[in-house]
C-alpha distance (Angstrom), angle and dihedral (degrees) to the residues before:
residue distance angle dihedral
X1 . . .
X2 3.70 . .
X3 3.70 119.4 .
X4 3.59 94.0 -131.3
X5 3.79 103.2 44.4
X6 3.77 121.3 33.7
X7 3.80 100.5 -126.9
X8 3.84 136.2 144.8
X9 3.51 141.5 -166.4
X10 3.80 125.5 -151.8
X11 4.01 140.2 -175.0
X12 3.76 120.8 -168.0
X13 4.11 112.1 174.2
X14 4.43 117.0 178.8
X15 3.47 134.4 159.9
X16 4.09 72.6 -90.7
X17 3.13 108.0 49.3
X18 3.52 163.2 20.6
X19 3.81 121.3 -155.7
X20 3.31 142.2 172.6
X21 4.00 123.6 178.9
X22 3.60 137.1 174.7
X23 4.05 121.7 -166.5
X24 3.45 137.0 -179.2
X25 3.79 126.8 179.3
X26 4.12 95.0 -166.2
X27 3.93 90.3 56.8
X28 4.22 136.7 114.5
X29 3.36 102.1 -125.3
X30 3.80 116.4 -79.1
X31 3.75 119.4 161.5
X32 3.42 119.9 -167.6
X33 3.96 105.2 175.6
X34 3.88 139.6 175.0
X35 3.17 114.0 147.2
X36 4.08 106.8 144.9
X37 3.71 87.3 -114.0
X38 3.78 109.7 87.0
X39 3.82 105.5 -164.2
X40 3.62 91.9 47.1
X41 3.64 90.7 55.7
X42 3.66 83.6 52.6
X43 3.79 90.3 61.6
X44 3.36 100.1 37.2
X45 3.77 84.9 56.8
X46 3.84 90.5 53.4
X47 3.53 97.6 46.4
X48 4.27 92.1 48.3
X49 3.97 84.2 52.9
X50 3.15 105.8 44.2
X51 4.15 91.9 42.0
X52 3.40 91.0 53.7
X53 3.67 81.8 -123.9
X54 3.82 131.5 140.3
X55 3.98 118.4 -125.2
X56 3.80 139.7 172.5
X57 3.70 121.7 174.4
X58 3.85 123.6 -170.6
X59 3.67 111.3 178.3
X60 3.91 139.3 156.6
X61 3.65 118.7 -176.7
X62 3.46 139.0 149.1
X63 3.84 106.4 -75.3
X64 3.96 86.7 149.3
X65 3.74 80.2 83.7
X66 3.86 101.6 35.4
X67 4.03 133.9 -62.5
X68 3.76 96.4 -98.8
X69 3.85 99.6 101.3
X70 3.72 95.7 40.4
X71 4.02 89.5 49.2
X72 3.69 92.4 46.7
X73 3.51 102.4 47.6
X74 3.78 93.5 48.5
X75 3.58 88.8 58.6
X76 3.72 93.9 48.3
X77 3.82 85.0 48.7
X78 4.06 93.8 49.5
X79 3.71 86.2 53.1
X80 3.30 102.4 57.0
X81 4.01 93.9 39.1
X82 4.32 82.3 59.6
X83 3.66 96.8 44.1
X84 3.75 97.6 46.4
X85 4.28 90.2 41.6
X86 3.70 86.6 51.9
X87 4.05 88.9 59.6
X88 3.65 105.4 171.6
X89 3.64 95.6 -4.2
X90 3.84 87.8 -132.9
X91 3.70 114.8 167.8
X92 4.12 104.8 13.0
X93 3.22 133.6 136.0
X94 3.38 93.1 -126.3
X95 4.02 108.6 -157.8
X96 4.08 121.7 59.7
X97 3.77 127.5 -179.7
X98 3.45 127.1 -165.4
X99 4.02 137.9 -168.3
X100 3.65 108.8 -170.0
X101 4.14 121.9 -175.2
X102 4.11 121.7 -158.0
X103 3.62 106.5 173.0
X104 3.77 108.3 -70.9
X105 3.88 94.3 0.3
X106 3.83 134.1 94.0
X107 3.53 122.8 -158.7
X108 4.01 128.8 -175.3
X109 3.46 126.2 -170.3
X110 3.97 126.2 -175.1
X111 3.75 124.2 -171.1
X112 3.73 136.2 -169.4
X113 3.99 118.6 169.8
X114 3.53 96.0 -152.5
X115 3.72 108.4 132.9
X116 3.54 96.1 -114.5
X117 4.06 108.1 103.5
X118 3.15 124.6 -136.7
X119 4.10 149.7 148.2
X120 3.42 126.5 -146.6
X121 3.82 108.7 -178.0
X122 3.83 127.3 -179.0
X123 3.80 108.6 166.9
X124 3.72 144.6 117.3
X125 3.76 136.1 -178.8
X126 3.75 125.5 -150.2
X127 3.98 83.5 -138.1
X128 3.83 132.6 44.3
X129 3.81 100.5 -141.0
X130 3.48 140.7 27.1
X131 3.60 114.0 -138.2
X132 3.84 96.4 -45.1
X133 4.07 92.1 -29.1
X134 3.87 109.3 106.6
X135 4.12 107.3 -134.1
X136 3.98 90.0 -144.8
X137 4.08 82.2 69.8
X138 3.66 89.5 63.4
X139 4.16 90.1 73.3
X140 3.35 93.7 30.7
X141 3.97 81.6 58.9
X142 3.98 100.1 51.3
X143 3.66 92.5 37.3
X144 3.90 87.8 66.0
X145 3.84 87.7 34.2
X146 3.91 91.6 66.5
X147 3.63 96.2 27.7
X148 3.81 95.4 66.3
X149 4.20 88.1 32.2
X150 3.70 85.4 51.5
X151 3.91 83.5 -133.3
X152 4.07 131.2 161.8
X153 4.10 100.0 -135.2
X154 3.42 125.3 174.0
X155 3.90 115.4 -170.0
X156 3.82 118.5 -170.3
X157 3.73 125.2 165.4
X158 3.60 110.4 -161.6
X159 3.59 102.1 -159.0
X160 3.99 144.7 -27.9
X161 3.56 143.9 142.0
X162 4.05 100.7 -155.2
X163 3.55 113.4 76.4
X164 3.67 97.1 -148.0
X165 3.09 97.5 41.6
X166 3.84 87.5 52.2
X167 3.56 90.9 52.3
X168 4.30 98.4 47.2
X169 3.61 82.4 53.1
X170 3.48 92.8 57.0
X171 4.00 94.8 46.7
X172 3.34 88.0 47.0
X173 3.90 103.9 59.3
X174 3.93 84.4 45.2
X175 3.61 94.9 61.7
X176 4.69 84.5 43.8
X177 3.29 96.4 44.7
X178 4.01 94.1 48.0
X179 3.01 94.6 47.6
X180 3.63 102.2 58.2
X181 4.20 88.3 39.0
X182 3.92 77.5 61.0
X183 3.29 110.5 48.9
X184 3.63 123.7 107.0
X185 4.07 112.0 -110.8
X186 4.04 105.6 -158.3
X187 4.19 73.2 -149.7
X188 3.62 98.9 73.8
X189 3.91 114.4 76.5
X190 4.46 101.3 -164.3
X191 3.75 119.2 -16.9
X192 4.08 120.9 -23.2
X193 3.55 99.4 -106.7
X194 3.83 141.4 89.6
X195 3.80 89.3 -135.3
X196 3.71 90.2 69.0
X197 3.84 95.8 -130.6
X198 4.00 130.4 63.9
């Protein structure tokens, strides 16, 4: 990780898959996605730009089968890339929250990097897939996400009645609401906690 720009690099290879992913917090939004799994790079794309992150994703997995290895293992990978680019997380504000509209949908994300993982998920679709994309994936995809980034994330979507739209909105508040849990606060002297550590 450079000093100067909290970035990281990672390299996960299974009998699954095959990924490669770059991520840096300090970025201005370039996406660079191919993942095999078209919608996701969709929202990954959405949640790079609207983060003002920087993300590439290189993956190969067996989507012969279905897209439930590939999806999976990206978020494990995305994880770890934030964790590790976070470093000592000296100096963040810790907590971001996020409201996010997309036409008839309402999307809410919550944040707290606190090195306790966990994923709070309130959402339903009124359809299972999206083109060939299965919406169960989409938790199965943050729960890894803030497992590996040892992240407290609360997803609720209000309300909707599009399922993509649902799911954009969703992406979309991730990218906000990590963004601000991110950002440096001149404020905070060390780590935001009283424990000392995050």
């Amino acid at each position: 990780m450079s000093e100067n720009r909290r970035a990281a690099q990672i390299a996960r290879t299974t009998n699954e898959t095959d990924i490669a992913l770059s991520f840096a917090v300090d970025g201005t939004g370039e996406s660079r996605q191919d993942s095999g799994v078209p919608f996701l790079d969709h929202m990954l794309d959405l949640f790079t730009r609207h983060g003002h992150f920087d993300l590439t994703v290189k993956a190969k997995g067996d989507i012969e089968i279905d897209y439930h290895h590939t999806v999976e293992d990206i978020g494990i990978c995305l994880g770890q890339a934030l964790r590790e680019a976070l470093g000592d997380k000296k100096g963040i504000k810790r907590y971001g929250n996020a409201f996010v509209p997309m036409d008839d949908a309402l999307a809410q994300v919550v944040i707290d990097i606190s090195n306790r993982p966990h994923l709070e998920y309130r959402a339903a679709y009124p359809s299972p897939v999206v083109g060939q994309f299965p919406t169960e994936l989409v938790h199965e995809f943050l729960w890894k996400f803030a497992l590996e980034a040892r992240i407290n994330l609360h997803v609720i979507l209000h309300y909707g009645h599009n399922t993509h739209h649902m799911i954009e909105a969703i992406f979309k508040a991730l990218g906000r609401a990590l963004d601000e849990a991110t950002t440096i606060d001149p404020r905070v002297k060390g780590v935001p906690s009283t424990k000392g550590v995050l």
